[in-house]
N, CA, C and O atoms as a GROMACS GRO file, in nm:
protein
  604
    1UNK      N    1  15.001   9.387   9.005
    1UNK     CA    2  14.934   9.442   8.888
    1UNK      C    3  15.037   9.483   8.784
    1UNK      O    4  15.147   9.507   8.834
    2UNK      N    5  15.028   9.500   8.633
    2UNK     CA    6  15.090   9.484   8.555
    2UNK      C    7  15.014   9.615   8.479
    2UNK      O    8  14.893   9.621   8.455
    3UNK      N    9  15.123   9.726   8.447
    3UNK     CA   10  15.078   9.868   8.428
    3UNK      C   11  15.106   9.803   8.243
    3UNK      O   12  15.196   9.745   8.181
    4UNK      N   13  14.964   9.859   8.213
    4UNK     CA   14  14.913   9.863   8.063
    4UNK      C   15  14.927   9.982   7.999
    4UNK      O   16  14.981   9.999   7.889
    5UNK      N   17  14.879  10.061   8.068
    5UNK     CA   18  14.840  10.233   7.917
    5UNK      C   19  14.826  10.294   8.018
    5UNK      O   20  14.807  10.253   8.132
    6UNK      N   21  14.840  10.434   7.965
    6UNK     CA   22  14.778  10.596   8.062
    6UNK      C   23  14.760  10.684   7.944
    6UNK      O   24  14.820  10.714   7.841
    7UNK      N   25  14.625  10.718   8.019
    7UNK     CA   26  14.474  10.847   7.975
    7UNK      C   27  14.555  10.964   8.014
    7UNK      O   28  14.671  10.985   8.050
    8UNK      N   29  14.448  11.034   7.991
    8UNK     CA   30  14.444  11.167   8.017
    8UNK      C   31  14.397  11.125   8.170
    8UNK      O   32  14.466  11.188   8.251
    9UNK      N   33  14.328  11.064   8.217
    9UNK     CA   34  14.244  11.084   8.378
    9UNK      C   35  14.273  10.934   8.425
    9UNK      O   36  14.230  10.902   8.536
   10UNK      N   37  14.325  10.864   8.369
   10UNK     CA   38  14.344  10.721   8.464
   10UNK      C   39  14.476  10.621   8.377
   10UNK      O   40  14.512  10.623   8.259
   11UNK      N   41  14.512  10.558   8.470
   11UNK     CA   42  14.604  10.452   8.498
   11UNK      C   43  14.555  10.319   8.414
   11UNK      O   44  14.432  10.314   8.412
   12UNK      N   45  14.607  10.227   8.354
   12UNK     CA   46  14.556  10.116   8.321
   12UNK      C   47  14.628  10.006   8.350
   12UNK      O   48  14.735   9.986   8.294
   13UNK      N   49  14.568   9.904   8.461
   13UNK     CA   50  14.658   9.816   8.478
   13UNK      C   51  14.575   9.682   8.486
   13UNK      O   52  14.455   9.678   8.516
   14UNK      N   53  14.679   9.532   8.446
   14UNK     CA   54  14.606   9.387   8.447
   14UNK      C   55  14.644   9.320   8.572
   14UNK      O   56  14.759   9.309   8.615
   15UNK      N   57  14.541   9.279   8.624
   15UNK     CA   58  14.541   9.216   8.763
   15UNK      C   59  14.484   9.103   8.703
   15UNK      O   60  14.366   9.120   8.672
   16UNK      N   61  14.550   8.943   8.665
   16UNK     CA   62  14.512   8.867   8.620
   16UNK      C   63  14.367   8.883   8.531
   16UNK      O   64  14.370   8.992   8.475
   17UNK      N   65  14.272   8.826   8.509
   17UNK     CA   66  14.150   8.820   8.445
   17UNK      C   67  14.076   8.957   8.452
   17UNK      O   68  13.956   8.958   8.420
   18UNK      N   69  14.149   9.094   8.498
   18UNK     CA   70  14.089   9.188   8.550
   18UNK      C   71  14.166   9.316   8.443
   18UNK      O   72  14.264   9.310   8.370
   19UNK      N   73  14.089   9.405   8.469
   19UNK     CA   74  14.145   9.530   8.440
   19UNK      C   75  14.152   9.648   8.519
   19UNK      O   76  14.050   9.709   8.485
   20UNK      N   77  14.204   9.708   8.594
   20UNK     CA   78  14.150   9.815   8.670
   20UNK      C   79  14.232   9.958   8.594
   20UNK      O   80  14.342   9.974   8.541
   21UNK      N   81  14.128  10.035   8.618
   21UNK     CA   82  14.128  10.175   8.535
   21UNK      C   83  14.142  10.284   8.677
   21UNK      O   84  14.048  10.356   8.711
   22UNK      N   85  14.282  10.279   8.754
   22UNK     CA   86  14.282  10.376   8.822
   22UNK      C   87  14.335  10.506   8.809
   22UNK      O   88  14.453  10.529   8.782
   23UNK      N   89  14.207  10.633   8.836
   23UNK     CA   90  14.196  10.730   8.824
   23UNK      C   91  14.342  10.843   8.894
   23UNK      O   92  14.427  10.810   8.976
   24UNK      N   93  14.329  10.953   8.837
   24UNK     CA   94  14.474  11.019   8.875
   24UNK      C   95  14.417  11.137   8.964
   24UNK      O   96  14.484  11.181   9.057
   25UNK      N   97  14.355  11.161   8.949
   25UNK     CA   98  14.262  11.244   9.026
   25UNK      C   99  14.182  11.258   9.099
   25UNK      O  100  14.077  11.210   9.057
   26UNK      N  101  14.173  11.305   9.201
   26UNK     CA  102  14.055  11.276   9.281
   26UNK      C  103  13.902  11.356   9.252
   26UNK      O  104  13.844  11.461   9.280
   27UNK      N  105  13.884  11.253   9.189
   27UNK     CA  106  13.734  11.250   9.079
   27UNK      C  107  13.596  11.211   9.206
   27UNK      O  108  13.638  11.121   9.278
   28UNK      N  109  13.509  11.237   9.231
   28UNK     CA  110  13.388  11.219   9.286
   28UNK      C  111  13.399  11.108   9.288
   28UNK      O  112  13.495  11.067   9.222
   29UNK      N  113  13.304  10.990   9.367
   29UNK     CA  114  13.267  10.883   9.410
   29UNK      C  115  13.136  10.919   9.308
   29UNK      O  116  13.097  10.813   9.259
   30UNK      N  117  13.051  11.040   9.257
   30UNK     CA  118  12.923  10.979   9.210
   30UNK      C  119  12.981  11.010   9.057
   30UNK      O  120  12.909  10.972   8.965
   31UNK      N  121  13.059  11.050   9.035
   31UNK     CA  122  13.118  11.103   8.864
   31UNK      C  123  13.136  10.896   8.842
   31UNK      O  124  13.099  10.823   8.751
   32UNK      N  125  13.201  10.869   8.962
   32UNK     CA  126  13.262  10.743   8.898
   32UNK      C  127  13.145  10.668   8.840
   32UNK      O  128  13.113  10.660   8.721
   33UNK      N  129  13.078  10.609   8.958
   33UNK     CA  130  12.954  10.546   9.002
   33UNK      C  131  12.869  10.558   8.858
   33UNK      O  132  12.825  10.456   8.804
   34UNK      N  133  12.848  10.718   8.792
   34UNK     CA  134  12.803  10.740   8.668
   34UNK      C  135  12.896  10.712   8.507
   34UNK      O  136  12.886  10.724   8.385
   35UNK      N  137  12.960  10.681   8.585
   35UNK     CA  138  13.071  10.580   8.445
   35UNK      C  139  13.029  10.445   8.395
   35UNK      O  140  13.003  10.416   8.278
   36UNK      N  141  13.024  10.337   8.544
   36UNK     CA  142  13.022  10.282   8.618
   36UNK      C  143  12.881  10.222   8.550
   36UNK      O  144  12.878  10.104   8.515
   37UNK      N  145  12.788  10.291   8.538
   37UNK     CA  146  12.631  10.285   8.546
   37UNK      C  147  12.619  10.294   8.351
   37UNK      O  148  12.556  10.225   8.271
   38UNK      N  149  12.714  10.412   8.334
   38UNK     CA  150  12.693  10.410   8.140
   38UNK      C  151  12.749  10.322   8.096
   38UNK      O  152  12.713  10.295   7.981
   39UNK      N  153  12.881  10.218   8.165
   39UNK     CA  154  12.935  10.128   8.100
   39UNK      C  155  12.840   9.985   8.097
   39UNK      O  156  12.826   9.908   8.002
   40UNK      N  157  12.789   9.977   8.215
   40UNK     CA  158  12.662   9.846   8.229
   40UNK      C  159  12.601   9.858   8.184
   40UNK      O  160  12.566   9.750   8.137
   41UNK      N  161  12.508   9.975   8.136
   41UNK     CA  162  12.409   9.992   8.036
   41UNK      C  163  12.481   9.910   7.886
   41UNK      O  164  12.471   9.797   7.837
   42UNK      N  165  12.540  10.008   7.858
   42UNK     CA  166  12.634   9.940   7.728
   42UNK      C  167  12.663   9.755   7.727
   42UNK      O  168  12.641   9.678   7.634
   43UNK      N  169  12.699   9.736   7.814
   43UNK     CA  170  12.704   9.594   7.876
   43UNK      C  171  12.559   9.523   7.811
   43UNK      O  172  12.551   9.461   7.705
   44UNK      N  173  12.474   9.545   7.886
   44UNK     CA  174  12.348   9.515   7.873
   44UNK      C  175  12.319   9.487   7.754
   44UNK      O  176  12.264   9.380   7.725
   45UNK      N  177  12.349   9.573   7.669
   45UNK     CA  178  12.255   9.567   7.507
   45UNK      C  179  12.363   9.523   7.445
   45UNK      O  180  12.371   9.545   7.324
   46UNK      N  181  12.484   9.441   7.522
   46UNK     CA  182  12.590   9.356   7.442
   46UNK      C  183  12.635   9.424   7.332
   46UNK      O  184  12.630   9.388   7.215
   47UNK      N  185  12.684   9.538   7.384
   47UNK     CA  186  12.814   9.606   7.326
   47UNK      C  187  12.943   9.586   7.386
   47UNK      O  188  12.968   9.606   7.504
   48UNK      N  189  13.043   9.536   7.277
   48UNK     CA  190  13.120   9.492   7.333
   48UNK      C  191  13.233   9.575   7.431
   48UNK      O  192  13.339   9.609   7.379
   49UNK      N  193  13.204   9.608   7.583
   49UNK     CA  194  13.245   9.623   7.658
   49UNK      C  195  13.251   9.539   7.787
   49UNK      O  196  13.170   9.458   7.834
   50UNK      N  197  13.409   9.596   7.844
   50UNK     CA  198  13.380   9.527   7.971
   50UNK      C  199  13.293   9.515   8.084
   50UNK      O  200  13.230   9.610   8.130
   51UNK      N  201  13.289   9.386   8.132
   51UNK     CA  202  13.183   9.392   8.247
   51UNK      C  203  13.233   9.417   8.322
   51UNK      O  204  13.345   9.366   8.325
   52UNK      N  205  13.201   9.500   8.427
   52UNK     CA  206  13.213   9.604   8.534
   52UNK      C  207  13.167   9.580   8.734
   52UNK      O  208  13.067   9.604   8.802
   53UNK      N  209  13.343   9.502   8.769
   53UNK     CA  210  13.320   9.453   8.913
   53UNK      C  211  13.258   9.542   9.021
   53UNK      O  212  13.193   9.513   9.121
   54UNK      N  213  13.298   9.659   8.970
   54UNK     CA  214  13.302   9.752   9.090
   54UNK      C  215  13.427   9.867   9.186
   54UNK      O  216  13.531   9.811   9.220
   55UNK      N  217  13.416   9.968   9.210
   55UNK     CA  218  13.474  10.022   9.269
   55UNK      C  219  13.573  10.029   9.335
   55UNK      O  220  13.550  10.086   9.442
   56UNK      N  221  13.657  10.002   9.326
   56UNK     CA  222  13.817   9.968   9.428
   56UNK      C  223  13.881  10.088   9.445
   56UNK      O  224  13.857  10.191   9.382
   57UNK      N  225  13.998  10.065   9.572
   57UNK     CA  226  14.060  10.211   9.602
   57UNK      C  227  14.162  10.119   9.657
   57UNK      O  228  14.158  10.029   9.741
   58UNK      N  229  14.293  10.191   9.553
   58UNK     CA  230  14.459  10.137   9.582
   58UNK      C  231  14.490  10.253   9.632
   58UNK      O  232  14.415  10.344   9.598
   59UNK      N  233  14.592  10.285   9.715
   59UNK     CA  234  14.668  10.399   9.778
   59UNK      C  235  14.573  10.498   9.760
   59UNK      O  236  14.625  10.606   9.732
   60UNK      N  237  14.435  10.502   9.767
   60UNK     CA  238  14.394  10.639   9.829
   60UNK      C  239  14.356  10.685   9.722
   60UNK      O  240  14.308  10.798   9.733
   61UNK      N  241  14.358  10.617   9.553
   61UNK     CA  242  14.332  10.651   9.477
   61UNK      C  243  14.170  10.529   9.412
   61UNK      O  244  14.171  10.406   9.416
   62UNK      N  245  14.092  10.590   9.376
   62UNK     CA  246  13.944  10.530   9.321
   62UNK      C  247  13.976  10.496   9.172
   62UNK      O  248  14.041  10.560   9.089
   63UNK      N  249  13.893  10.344   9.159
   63UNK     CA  250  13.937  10.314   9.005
   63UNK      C  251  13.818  10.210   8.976
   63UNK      O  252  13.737  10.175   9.061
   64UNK      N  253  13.820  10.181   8.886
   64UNK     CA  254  13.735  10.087   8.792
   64UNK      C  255  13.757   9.951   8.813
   64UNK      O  256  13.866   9.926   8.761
   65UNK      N  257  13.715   9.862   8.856
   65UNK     CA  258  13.754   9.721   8.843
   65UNK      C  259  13.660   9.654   8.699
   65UNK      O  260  13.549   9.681   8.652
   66UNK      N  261  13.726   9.595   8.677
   66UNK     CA  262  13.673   9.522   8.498
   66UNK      C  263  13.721   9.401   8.471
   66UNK      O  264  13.814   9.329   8.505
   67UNK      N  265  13.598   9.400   8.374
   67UNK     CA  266  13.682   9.227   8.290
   67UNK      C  267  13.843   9.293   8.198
   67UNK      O  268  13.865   9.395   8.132
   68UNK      N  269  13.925   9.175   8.239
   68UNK     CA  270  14.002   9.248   8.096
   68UNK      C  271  13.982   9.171   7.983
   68UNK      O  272  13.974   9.049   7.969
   69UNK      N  273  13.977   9.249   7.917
   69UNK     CA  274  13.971   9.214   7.744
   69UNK      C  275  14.068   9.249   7.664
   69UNK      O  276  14.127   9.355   7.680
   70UNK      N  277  14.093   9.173   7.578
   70UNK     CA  278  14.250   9.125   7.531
   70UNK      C  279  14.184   9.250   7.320
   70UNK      O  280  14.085   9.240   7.247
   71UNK      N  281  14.295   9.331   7.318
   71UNK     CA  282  14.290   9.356   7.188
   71UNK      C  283  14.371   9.472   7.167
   71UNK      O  284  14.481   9.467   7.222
   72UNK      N  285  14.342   9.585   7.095
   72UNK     CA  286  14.412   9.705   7.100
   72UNK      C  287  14.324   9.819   7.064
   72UNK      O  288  14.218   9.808   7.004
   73UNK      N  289  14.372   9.921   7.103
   73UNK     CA  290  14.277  10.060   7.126
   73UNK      C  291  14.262  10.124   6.982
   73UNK      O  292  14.354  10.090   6.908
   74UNK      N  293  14.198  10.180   6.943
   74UNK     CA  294  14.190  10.266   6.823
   74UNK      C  295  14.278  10.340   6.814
   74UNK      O  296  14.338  10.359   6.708
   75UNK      N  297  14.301  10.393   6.916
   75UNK     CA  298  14.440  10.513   6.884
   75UNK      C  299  14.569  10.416   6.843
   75UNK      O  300  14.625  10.432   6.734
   76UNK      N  301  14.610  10.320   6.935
   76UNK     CA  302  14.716  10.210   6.863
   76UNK      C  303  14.711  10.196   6.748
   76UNK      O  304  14.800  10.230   6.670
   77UNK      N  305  14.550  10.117   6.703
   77UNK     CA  306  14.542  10.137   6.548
   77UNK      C  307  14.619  10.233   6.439
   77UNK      O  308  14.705  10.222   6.352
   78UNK      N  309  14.549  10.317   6.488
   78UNK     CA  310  14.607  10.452   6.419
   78UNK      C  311  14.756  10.422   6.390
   78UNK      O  312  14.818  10.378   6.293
   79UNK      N  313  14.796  10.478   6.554
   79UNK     CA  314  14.942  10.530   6.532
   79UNK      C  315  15.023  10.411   6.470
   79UNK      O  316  15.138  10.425   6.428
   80UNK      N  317  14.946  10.279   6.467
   80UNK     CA  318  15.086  10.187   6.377
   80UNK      C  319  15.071  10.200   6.233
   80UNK      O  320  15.171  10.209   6.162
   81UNK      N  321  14.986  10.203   6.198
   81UNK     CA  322  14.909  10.275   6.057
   81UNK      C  323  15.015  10.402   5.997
   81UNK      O  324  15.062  10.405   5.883
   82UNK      N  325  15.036  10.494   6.096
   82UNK     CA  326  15.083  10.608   6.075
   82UNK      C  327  15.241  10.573   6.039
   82UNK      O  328  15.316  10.658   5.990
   83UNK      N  329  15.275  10.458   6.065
   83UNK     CA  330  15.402  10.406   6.070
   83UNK      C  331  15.405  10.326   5.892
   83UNK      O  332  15.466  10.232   5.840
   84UNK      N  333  15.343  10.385   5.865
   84UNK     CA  334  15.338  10.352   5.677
   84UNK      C  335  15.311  10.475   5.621
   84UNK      O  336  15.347  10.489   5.504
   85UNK      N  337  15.257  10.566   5.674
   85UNK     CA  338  15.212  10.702   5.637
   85UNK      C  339  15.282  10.778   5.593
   85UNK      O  340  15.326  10.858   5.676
   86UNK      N  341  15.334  10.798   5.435
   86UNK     CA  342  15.424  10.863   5.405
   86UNK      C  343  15.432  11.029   5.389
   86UNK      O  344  15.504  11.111   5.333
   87UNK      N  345  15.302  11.026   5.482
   87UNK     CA  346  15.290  11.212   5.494
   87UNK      C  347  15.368  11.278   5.546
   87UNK      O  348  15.406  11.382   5.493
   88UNK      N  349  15.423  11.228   5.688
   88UNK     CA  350  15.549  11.255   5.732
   88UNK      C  351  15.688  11.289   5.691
   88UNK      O  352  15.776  11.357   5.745
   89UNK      N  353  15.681  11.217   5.572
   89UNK     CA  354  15.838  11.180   5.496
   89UNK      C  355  15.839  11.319   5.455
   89UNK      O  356  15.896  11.410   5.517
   90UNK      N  357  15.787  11.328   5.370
   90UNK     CA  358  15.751  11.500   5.254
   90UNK      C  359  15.821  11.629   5.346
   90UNK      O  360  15.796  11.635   5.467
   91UNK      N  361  15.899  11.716   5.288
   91UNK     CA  362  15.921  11.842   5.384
   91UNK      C  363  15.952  11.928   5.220
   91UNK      O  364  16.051  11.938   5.148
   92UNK      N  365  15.791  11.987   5.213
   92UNK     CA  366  15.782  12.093   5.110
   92UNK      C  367  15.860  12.178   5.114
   92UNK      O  368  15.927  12.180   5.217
   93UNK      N  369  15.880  12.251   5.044
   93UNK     CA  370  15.950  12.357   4.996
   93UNK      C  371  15.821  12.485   4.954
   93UNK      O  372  15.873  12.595   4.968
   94UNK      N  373  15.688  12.497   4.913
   94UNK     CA  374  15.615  12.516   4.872
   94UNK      C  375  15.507  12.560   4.981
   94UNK      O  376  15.424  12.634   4.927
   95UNK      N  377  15.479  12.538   5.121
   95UNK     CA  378  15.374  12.587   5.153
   95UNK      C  379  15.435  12.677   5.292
   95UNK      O  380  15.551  12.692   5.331
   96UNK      N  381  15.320  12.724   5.342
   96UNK     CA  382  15.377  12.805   5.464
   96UNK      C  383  15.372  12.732   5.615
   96UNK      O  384  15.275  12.662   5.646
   97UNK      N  385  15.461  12.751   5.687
   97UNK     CA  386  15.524  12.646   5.783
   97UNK      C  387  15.387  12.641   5.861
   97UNK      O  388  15.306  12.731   5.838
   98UNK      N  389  15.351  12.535   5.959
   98UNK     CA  390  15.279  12.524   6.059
   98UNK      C  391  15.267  12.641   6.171
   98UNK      O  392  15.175  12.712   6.210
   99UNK      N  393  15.379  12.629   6.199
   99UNK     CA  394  15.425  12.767   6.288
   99UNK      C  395  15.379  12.887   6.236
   99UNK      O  396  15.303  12.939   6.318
  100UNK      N  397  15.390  12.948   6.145
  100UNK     CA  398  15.312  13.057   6.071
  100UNK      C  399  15.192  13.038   6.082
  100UNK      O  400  15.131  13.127   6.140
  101UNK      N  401  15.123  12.936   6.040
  101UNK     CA  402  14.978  12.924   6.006
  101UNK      C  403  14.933  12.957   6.168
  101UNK      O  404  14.838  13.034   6.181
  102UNK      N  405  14.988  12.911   6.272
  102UNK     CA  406  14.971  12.911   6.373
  102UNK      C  407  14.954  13.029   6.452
  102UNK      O  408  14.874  13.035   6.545
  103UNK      N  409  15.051  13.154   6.405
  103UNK     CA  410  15.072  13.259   6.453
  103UNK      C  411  14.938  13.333   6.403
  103UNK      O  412  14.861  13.410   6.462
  104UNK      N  413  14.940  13.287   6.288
  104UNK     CA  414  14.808  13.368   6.206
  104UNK      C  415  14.658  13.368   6.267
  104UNK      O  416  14.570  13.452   6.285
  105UNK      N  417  14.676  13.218   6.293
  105UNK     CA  418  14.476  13.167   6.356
  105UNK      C  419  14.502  13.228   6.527
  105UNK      O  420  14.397  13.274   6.571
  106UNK      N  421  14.596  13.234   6.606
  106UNK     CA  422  14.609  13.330   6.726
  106UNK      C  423  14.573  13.467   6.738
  106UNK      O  424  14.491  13.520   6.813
  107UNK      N  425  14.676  13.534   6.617
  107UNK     CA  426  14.616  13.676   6.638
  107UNK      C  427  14.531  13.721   6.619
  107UNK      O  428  14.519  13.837   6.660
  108UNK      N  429  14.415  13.655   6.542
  108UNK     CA  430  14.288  13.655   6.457
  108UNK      C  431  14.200  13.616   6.596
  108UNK      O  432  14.089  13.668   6.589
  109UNK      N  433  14.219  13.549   6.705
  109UNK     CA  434  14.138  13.504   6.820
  109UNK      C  435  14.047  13.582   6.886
  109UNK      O  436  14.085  13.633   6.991
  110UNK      N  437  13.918  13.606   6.842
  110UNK     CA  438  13.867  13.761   6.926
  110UNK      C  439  13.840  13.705   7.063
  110UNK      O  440  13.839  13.776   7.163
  111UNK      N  441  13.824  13.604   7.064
  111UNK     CA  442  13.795  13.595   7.199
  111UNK      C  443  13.910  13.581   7.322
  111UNK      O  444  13.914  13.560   7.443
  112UNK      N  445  13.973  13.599   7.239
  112UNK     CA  446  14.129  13.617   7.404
  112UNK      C  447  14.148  13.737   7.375
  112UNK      O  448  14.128  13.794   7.267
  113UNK      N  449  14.190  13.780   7.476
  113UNK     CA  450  14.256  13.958   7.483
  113UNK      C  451  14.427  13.979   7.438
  113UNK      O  452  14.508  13.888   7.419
  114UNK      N  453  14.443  14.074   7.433
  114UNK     CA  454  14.549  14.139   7.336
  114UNK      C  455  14.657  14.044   7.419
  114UNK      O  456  14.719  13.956   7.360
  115UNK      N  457  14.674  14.071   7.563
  115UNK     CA  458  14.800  14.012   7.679
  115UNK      C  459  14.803  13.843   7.655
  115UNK      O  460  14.910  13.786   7.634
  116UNK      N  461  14.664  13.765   7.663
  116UNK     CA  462  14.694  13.617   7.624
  116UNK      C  463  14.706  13.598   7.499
  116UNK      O  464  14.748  13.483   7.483
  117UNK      N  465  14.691  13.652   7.400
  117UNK     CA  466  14.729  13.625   7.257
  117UNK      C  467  14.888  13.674   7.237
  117UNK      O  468  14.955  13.620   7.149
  118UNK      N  469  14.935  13.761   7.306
  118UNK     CA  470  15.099  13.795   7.332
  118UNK      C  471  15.167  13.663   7.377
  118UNK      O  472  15.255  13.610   7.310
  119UNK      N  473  15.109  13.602   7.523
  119UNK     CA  474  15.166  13.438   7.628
  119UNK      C  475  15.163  13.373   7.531
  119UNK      O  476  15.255  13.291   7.531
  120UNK      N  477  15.084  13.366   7.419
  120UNK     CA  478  15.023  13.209   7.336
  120UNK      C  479  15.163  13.276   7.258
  120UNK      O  480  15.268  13.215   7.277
  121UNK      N  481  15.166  13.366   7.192
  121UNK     CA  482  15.258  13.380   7.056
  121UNK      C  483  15.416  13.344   7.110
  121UNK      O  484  15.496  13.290   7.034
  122UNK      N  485  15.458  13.389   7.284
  122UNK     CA  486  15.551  13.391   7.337
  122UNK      C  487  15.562  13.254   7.344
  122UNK      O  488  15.674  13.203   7.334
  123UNK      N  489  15.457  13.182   7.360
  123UNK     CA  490  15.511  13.024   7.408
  123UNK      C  491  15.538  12.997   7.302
  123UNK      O  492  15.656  12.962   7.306
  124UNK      N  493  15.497  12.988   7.185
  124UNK     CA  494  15.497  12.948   7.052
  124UNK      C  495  15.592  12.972   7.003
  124UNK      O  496  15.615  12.900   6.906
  125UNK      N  497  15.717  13.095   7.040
  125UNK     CA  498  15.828  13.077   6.973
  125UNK      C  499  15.925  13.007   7.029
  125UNK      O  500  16.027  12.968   6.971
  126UNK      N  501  15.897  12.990   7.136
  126UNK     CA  502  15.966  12.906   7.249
  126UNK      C  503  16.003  12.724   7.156
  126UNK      O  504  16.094  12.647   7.184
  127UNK      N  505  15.923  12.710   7.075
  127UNK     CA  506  15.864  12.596   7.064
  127UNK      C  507  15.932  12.557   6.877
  127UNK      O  508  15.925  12.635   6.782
  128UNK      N  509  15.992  12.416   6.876
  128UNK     CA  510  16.046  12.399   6.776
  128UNK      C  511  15.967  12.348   6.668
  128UNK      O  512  15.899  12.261   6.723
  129UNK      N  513  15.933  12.350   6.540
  129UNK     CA  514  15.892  12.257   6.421
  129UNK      C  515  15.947  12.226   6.331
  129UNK      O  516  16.014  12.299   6.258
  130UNK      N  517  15.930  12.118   6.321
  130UNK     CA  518  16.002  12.021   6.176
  130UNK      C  519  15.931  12.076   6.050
  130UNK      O  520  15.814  12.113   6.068
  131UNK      N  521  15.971  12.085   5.955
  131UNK     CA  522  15.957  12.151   5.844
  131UNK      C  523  15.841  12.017   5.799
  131UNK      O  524  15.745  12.059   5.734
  132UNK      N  525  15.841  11.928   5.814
  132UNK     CA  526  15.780  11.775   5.757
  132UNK      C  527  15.628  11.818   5.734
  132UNK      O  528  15.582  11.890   5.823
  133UNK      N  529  15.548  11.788   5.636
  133UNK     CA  530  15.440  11.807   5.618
  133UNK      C  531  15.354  11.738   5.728
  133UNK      O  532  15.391  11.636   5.787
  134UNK      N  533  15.247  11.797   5.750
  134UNK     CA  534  15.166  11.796   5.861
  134UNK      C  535  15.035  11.802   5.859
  134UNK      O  536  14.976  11.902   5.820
  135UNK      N  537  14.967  11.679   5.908
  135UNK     CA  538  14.753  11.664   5.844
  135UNK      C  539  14.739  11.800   5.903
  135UNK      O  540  14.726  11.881   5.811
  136UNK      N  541  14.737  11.848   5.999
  136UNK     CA  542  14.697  11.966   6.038
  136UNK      C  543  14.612  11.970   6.119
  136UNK      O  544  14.604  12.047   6.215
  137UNK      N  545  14.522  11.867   6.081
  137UNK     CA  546  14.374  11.865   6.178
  137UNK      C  547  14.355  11.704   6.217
  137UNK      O  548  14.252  11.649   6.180
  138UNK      N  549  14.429  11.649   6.272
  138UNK     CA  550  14.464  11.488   6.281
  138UNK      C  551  14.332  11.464   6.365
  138UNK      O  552  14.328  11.521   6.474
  139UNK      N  553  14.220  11.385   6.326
  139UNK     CA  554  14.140  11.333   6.452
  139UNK      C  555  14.074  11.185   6.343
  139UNK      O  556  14.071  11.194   6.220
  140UNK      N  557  14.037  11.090   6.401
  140UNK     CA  558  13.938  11.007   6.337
  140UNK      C  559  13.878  11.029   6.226
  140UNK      O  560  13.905  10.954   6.132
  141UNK      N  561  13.805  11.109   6.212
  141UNK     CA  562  13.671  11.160   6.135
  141UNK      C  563  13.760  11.189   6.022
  141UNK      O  564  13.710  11.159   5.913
  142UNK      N  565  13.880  11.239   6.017
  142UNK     CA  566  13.973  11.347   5.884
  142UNK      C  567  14.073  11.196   5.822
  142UNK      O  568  14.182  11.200   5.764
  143UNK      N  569  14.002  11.090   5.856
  143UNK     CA  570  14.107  10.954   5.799
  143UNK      C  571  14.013  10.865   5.743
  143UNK      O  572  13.899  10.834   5.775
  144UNK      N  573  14.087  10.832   5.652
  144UNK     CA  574  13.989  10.763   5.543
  144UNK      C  575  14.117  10.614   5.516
  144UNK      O  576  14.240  10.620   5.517
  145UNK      N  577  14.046  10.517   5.499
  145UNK     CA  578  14.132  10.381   5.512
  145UNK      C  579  14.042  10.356   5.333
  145UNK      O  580  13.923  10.350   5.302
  146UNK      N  581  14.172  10.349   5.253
  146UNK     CA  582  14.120  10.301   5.149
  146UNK      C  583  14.090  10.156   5.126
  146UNK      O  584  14.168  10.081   5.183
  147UNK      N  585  14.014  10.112   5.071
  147UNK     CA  586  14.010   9.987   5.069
  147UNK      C  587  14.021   9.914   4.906
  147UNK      O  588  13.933   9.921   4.819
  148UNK      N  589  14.154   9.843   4.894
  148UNK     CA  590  14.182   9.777   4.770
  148UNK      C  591  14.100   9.652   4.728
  148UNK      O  592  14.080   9.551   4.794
  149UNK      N  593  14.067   9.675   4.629
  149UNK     CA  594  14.007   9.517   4.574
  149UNK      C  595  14.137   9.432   4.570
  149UNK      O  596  14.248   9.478   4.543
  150UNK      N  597  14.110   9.306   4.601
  150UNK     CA  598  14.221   9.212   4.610
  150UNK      C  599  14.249   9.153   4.495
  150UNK      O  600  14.144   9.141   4.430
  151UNK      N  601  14.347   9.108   4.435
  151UNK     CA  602  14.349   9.035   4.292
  151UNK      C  603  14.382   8.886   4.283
  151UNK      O  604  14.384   8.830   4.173
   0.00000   0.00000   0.00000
């Protein structure tokens, strides 16, 4: 098998015409099974996902067997994208550091107590930042792909 990507909860690897998605954790047999069951549904109404062999277990670990399908992930997308993104470049002079802003939305936390809002601030100085401007709130939804008329 030929190691592809790693999740947060599984392994990704190509076993010729296959994909298997093995898990890092020892996750339930019915958690899977219900993956397993939402991905065939999806299947069904020909969304483009993989079709779904079944259940396998390498070293003791439970995983996904699949079609593999050849392309790249959204997050790839992204991050090569980001590799033109000249937001990065910028290191203001003008606003207040990340790290500050950071200290600020912590101590303001009512819902942690005085002692974990102390650990959070302690780890936090522990911790280095680049002066480089920063989206702040990086997810999908906060990115907008302009689109040029062609000439």
């Amino acid at each position: 098998m030929e190691y592809i990507a790693s999740g947060a909860q599984a392994d990704i690897y190509k076993d010729g015409n296959k994909a298997v998605k093995l898990l890092k954790y020892n996750i339930n047999k019915e958690d899977i099974e219900y993956e397993i069951n939402l991905q065939k549904i999806a299947f069904d109404y020909g969304l483009p996902v993989p079709k779904i062999f079944g259940i396998i277990n390498i070293d003791d670990k439970l995983g996904i067997e699949m079609e593999y399908l050849e392309g790249k992930t959204i997050g790839n997308i992204i991050f090569e994208d980001m590799s033109k993104n000249e937001i990065h470049e910028i290191i203001p002079q003008n606003i207040t550091p990340m790290k500050n802003r950071l200290k600020y939305h912590i101590k303001n936390v009512e819902l942690l107590s005085l002692n974990e809002r102390e650990s959070i601030l302690l780890n936090l100085e522990q911790k280095y930042f680049d002066r480089n401007l920063c989206h702040g709130n990086f997810h999908i939804m906060n990115l907008i792909q302009l689109l040029m008329e062609l000439k």
